[in-house]
N, C-alpha and C positions, 0 to 999 in steps of 0.2 A: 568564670572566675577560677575554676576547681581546674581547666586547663592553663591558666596562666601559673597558679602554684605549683604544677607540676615542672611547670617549662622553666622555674624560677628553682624550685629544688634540684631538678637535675641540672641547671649551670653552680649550684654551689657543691655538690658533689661530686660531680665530673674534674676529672682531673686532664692537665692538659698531655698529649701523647709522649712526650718527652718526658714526663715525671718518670712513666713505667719504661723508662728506652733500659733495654738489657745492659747495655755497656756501664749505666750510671752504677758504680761502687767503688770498693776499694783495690788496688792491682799492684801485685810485688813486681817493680823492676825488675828488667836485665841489669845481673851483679855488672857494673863498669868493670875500668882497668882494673880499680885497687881491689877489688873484690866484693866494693860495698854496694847496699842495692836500699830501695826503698820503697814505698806505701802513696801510690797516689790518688789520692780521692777523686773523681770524675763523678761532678754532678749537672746539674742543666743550667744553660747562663747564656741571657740574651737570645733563646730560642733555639740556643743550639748546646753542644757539652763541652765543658773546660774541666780539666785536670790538675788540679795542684797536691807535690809533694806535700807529704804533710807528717811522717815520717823517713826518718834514713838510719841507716845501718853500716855498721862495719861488716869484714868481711866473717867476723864469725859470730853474729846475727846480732850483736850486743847494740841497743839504741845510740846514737852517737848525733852531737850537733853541726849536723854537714853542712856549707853555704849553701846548697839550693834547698835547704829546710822551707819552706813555704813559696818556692816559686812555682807560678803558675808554668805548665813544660807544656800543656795540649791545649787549644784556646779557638772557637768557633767549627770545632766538629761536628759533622752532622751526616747523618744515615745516609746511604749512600743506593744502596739493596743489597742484598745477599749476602747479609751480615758485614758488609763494610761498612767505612765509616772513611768521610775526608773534607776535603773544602775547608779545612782550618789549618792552621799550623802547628807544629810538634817543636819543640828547644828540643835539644841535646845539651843537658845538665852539665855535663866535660866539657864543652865547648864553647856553650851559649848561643850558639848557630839556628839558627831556625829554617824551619822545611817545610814543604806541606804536605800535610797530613796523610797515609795512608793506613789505612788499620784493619785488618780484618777479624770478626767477635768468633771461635771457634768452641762451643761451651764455656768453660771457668779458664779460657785462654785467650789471648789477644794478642796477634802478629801484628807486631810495630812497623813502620817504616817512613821514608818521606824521598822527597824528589824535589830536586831542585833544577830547574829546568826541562828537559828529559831525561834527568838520569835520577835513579830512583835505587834506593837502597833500604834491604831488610837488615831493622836494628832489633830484632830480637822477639821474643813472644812474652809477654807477660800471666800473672798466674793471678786470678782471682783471689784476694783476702776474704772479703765479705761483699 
């Protein structure tokens, strides 16, 4: 009995590996054209991690209501090893284009990119908020 409560309290405490995934936070954009940049929450969704802006900014950091305010831009991400991260797809907010996924987690930074086909493009590094 005294091993079934335990085998029963550690499935209610144990949390599943993706709660703790490093990447799940908050991450300042690469500033676009106009110079304005944003806040994208990535948390865990459907087993793997989605990202949605959830602030934006102009270009000299004043909050501002930009159309991709709440769009989902990173969607079915998932570790990869060595701190990557891919198998899902990334939007380009300017464009609305979507790609797949390539990310790599470098400390409180995140090198964006995606590829469409074989051809594969670095869009920038993001900066850990919180």
């Amino acid at each position: 009995m005294t091993r079934i409560l335990a085998l029963v309290a550690l499935a209610l405490i144990a949390q599943p590996a993706w709660a703790a995934d490093p990447l799940a936070g908050t991450w300042r954009t690469q500033p676009g054209k106009n110079g304005g940049f944003g806040h994208v929450e990535i948390v865990p969704c459907g087993g793997a991690l989605c990202g949605t802006v959830i602030e934006t900014f102009d270009a000299s950091g004043q909050p501002v209501a930009a159309n991709d305010l709440g769009a989902v831009i990173l969607d079915g991400v998932a570790p990869t090893g060595g701190g990557g991260y891919g198998k899902g797809r990334i939007i380009n907010p300017e464009t609305g284009r979507g790609y797949t996924a390539r990310l790599v987690l470098r400390g409180d930074a995140l090198d964006i990119g995606g590829c469409v086909m074989m051809i594969c493009r670095n869009a920038g590094t993001w900066q850990r908020v919180r």
